[in-house]
C-alpha positions as CSV (number, residue, x, y, z in Angstrom):
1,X,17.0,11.9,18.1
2,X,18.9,14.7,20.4
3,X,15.1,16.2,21.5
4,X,14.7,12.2,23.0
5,X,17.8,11.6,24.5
6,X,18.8,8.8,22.0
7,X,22.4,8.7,20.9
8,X,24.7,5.9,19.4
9,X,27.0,5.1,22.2
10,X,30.2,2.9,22.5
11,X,30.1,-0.1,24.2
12,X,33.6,-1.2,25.1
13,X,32.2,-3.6,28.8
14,X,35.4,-5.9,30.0
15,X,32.5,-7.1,32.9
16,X,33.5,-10.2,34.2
17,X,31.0,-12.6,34.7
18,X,31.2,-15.8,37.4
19,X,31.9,-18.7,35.5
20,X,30.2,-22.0,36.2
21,X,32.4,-25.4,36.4
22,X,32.6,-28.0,34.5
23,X,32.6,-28.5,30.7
24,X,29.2,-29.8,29.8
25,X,26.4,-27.9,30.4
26,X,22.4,-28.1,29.8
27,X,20.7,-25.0,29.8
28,X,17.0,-24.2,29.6
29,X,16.5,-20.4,29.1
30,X,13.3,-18.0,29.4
31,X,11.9,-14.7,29.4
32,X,9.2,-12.7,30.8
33,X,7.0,-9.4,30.6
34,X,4.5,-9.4,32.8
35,X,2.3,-7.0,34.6
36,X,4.9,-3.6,33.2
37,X,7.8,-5.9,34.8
38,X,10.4,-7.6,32.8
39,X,13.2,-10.5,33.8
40,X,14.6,-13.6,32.5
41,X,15.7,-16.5,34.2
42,X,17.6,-19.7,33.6
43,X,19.2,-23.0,34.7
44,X,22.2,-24.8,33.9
45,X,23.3,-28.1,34.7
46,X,26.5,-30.0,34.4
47,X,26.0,-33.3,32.9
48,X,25.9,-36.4,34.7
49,X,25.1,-34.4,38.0
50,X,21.8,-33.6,39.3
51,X,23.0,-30.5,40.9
52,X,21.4,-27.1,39.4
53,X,22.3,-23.4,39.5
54,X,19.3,-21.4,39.1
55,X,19.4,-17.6,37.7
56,X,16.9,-14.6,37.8
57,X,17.5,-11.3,36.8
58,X,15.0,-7.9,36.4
59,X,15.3,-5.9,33.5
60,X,14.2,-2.6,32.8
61,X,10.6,-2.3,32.5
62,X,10.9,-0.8,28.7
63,X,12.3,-4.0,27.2
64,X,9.8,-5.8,25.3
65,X,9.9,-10.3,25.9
66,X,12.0,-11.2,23.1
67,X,14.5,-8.8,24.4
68,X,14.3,-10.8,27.7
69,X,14.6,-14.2,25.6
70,X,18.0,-13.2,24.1
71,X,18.9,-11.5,27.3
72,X,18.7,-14.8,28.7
73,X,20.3,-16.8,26.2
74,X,23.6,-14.4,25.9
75,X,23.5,-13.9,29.3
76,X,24.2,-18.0,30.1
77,X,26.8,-18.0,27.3
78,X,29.0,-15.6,28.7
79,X,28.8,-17.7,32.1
80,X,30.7,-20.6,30.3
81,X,34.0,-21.3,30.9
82,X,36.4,-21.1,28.6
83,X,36.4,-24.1,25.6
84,X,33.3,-26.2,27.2
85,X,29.6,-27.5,25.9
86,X,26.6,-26.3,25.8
87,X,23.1,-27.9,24.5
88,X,21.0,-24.0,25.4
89,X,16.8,-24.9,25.1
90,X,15.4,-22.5,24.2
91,X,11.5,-21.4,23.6
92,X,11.7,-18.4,21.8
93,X,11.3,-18.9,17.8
94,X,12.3,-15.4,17.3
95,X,15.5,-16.1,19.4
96,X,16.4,-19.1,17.7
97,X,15.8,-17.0,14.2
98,X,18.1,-14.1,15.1
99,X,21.2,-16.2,16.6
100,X,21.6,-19.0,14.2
101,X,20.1,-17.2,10.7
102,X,23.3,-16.1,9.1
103,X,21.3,-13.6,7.2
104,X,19.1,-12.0,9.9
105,X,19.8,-8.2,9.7
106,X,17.5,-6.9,11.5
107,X,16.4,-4.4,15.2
108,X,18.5,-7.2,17.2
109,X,21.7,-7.3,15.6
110,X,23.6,-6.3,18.5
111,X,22.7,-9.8,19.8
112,X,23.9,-11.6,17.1
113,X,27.1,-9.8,16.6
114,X,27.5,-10.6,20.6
115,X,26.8,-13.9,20.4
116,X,29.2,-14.9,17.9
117,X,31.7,-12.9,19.2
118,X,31.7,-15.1,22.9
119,X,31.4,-18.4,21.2
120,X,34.5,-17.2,19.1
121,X,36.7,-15.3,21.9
122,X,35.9,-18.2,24.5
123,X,36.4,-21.1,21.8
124,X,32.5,-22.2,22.8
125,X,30.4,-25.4,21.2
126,X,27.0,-24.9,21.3
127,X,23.6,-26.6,20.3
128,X,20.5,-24.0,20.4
129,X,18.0,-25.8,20.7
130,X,14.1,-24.6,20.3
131,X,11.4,-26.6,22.2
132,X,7.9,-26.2,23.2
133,X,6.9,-24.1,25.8
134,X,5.7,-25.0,29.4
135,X,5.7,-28.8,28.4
136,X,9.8,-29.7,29.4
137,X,10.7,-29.6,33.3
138,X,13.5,-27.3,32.6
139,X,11.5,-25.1,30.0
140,X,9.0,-24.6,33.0
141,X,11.5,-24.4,35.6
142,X,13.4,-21.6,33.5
143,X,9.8,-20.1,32.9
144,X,9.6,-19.6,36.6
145,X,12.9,-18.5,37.2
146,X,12.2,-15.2,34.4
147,X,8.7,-14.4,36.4
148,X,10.5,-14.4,40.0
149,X,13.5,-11.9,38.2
150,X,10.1,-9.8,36.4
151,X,8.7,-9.6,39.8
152,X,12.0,-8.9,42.3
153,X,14.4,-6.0,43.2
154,X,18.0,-8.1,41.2
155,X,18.5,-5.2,38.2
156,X,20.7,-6.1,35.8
157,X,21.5,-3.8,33.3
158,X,21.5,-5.1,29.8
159,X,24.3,-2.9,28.8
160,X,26.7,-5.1,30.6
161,X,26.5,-8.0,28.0
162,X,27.6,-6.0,25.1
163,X,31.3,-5.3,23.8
164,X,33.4,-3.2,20.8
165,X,29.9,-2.4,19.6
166,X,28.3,1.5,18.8
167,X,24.8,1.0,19.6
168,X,22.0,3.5,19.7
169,X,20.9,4.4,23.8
170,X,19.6,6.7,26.0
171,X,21.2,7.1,30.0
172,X,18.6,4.1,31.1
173,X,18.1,1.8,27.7
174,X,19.2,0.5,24.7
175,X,17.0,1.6,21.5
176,X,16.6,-1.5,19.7
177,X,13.2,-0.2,17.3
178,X,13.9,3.6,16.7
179,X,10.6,3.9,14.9
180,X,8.9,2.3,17.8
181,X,10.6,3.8,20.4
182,X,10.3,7.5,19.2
183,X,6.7,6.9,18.6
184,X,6.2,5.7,22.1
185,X,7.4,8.6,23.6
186,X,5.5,11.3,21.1
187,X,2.8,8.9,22.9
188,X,3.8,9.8,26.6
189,X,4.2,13.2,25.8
190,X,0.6,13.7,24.2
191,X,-1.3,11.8,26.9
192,X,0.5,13.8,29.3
193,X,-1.3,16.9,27.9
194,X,-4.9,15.8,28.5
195,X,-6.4,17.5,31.2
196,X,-6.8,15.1,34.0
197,X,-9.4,16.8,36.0
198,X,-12.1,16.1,33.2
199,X,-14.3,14.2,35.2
200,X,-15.9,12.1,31.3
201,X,-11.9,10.7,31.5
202,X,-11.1,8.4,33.9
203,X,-7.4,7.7,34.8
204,X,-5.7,4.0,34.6
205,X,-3.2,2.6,36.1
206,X,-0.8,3.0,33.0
207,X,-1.5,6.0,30.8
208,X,0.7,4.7,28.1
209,X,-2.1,1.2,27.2
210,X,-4.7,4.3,26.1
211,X,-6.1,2.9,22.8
212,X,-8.5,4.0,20.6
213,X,-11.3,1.5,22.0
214,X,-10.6,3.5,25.6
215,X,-10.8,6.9,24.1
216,X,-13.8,6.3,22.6
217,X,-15.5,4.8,25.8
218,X,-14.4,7.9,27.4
219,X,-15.0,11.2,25.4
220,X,-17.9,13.2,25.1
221,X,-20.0,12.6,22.8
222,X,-20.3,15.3,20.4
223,X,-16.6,14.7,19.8
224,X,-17.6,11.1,18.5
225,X,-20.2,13.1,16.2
226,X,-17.2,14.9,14.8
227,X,-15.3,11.7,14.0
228,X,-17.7,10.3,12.4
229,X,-19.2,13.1,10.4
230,X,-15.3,13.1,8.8
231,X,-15.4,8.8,8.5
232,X,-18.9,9.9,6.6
233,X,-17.9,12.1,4.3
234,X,-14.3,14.9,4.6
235,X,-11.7,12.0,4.6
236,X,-13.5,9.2,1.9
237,X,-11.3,9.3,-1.0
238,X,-13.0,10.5,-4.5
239,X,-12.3,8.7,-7.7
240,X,-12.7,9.8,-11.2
241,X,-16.0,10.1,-12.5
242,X,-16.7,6.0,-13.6
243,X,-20.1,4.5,-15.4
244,X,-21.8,2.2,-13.0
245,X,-21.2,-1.7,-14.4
246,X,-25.0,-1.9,-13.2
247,X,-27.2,1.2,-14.1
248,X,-25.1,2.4,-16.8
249,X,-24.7,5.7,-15.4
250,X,-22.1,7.9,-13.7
251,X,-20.7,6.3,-10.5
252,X,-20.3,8.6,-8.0
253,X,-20.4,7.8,-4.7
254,X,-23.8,9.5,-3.9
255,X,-25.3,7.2,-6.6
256,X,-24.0,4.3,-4.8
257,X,-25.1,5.5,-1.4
258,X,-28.4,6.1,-2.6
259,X,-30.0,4.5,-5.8
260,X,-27.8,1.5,-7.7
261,X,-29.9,-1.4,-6.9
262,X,-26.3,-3.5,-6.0
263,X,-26.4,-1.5,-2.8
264,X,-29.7,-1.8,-1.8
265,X,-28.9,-4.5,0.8
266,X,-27.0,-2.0,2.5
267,X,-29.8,0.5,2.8
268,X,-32.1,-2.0,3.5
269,X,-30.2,-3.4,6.5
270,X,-29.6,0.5,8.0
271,X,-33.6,0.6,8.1
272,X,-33.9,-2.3,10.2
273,X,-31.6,-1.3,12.0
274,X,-32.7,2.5,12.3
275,X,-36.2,0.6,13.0
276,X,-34.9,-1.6,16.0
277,X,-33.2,1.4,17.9
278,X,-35.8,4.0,17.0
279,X,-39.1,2.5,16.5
280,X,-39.1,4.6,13.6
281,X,-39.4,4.4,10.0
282,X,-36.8,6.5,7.8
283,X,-36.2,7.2,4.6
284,X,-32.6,8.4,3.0
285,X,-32.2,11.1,0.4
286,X,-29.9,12.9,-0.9
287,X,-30.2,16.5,0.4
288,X,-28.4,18.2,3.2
289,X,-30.6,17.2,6.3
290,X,-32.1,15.6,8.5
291,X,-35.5,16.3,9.8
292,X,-38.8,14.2,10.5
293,X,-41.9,14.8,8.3
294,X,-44.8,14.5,10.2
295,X,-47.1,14.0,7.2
296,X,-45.5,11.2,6.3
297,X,-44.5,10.2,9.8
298,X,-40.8,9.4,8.9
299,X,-37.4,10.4,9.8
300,X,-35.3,12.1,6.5
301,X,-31.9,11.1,7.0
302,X,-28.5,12.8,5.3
303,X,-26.1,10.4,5.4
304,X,-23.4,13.1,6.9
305,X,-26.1,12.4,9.8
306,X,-25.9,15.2,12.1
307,X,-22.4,16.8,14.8
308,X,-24.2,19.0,16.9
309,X,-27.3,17.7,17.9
310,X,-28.6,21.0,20.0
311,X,-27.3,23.8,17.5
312,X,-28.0,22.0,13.6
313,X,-31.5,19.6,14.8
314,X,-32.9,21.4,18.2
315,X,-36.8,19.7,17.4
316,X,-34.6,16.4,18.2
317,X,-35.5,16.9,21.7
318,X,-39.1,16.6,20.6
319,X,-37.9,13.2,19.7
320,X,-36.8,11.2,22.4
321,X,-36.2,8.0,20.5
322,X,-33.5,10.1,18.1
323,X,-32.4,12.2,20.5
324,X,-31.2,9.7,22.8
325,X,-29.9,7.1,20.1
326,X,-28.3,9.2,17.6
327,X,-24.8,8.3,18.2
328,X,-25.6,4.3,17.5
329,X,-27.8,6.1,14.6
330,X,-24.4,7.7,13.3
331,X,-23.0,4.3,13.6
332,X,-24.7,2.3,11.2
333,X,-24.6,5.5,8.7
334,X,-20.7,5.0,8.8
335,X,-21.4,1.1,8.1
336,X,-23.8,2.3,5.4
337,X,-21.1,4.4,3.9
338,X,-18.3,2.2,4.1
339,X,-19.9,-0.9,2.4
340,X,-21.3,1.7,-0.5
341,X,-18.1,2.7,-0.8
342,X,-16.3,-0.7,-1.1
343,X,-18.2,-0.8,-4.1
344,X,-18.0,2.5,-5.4
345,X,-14.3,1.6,-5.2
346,X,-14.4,-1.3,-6.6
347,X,-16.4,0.2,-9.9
348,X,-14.1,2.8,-10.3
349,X,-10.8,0.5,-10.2
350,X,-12.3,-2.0,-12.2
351,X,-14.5,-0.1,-14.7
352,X,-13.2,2.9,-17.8
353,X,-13.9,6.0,-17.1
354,X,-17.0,7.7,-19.0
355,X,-15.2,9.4,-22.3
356,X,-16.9,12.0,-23.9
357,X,-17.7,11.2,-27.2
358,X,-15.6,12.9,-30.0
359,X,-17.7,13.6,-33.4
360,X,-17.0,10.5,-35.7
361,X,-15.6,12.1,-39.0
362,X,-18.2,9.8,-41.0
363,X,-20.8,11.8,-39.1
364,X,-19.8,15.1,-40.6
365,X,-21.4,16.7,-43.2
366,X,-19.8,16.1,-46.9
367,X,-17.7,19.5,-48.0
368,X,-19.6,21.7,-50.7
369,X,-17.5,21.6,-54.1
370,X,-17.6,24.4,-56.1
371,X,-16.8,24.1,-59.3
372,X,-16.1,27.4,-61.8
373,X,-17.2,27.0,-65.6
């Protein structure tokens, strides 16, 4: 935790907040995460007026929308005076769960803890109360209230709302998911290493929502050949040596790939499918390659396919219709693979392994007696 910054830290905060007036109060609370901005927002009423004071706050940016939601709730509690009521609406499920579930022990403990604490030191009575959201005037009004606090310049720093706890934090934020939070910034620190002048990767406006269907848009494409060729066949997990249910014969993958007859669905689908991008007929087998046979004027495809097109298969560019297609063609031999191996899987859990049979003592010839006169 000391190469990321993150240290428990001691949170002793005597902040006074305003207090409202009055000693009944309705509350409608909400949160917000919109657009990389975060704020909550609420409004509180005094019963029997019509008067209400509205509330918006900014948060920073690396606080996910339920830490907004409790935010917000905590936030109006510590605004109470002093022995008064409180009905707080709320529309946050997870909210409700971690405040009022005795035995929640979970990431937002601190809340909790907090939470009690005020309604304990300040003598409170509250009613938490969850309702739907965007359907009640004050649930919508406390809605828009969290967007306009996402969206203006009015920090507030979280840190303020906490007391007599030891809390894990950097200089900026409270770590409330250490798992998440560490892998985020492993995250950061990779992306920050690709080379940003490579003209196949495109830059966004936030680096850090790079996912895997992004990458794969974006990289070139004999990179895509290498992941593949691994899908296909370096990373698919071997199981003992298992009779096929079907054929009665050893189930190893490359039988199921190529010849049990409960996978032939499979291969028949990857030749319409090699036939509607190609034009082509194919044929699989079982050796390593791939080539075209021009006397039988077919494609012979390895299911490893092929990584590198120019240096392993150069007469591809004699074959425009391969050539051009072959990363969709590597696609469906990965679909090919993966549903043969579904059942190759499921034959090996489900089936004994093939025992070599031990000599039946029966079966052995009778010992010679001799016998001396």
């Amino acid at each position: 935790m000391k190469k990321y910054k993150i240290r428990p830290q001691q949170f002793n905060n005597d902040e006074i907040f305003p207090k409202l007036k009055g000693k009944n109060f309705t509350i409608y609370t909400d949160g917000s995460n919109l657009n990389n901005s975060t704020g909550f927002g609420f409004t509180a009423k005094v019963n029997n007026s019509q008067e209400t004071q509205d509330f918006s706050y900014k948060i920073n940016s690396e606080y996910s929308h339920n830490v907004a939601e409790l935010s917000a709730i905590l936030t109006s509690l510590k605004i109470l005076p002093p022995k008064s009521k409180a009905k707080i609406h709320t529309d946050s499920e997870i909210s409700i769960h971690v405040l009022k579930n005795k035995a929640y022990n979970g990431i937002f403990n601190c809340f909790k803890h907090e939470y009690q604490q005020v309604i304990q030191q300040s003598n409170l009575n509250i009613q938490l109360i969850k309702v739907k959201g965007h359907v009640n005037k004050g649930n919508i009004k406390a809605d828009e209230l969290a967007k306009k606090g996402a969206q203006e310049h009015n920090y507030f720093d979280i840190k303020k709302l906490f007391s007599n706890q030891t809390i894990l934090a950097t200089s900026n934020t409270i770590i409330f998911d250490i798992k998440k939070s560490i892998q985020k910034k492993r995250y950061d620190v990779m992306f920050s290493q690709f080379d940003r002048d490579n003209s196949s990767l495109h830059l966004t406006k936030n680096w850090s929502s790079i996912n895997l269907k992004f990458i794969k848009s974006k990289i070139d494409t004999n990179t895509k050949w290498s992941i593949w060729r691994n899908l296909t066949s370096n990373h698919i997990k071997q199981h003992k040596e298992r009779q096929c249910a079907h054929c009665k014969c050893p189930g190893t993958l490359k039988h199921f790939i190529y010849y049990c007859p409960n996978t032939q669905c499979f291969r028949d689908f990857f030749y319409t499918k090699f036939l509607d991008i190609t034009s082509m007929q194919c044929i699989l087998n079982d050796y390593q390659e791939s080539r075209y046979c021009e006397r039988r004027k077919v494609f012979i495809i390895h299911h490893d396919g092929v990584m590198i097109r120019d240096t392993q298969m150069p007469n591809f560019k004699n074959l425009p219709n391969i050539y051009q297609n072959w990363p969709e063609i590597q696609t469906i031999l990965t679909l090919l693979v993966g549903k043969c191996h579904t059942k190759y899987y499921e034959n090996s859990r489900f089936k004994k392994p093939i025992q070599k049979q031990t000599p039946i003592l029966t079966d052995l010839p009778a010992p010679v007696v001799l016998t001396i006169n």
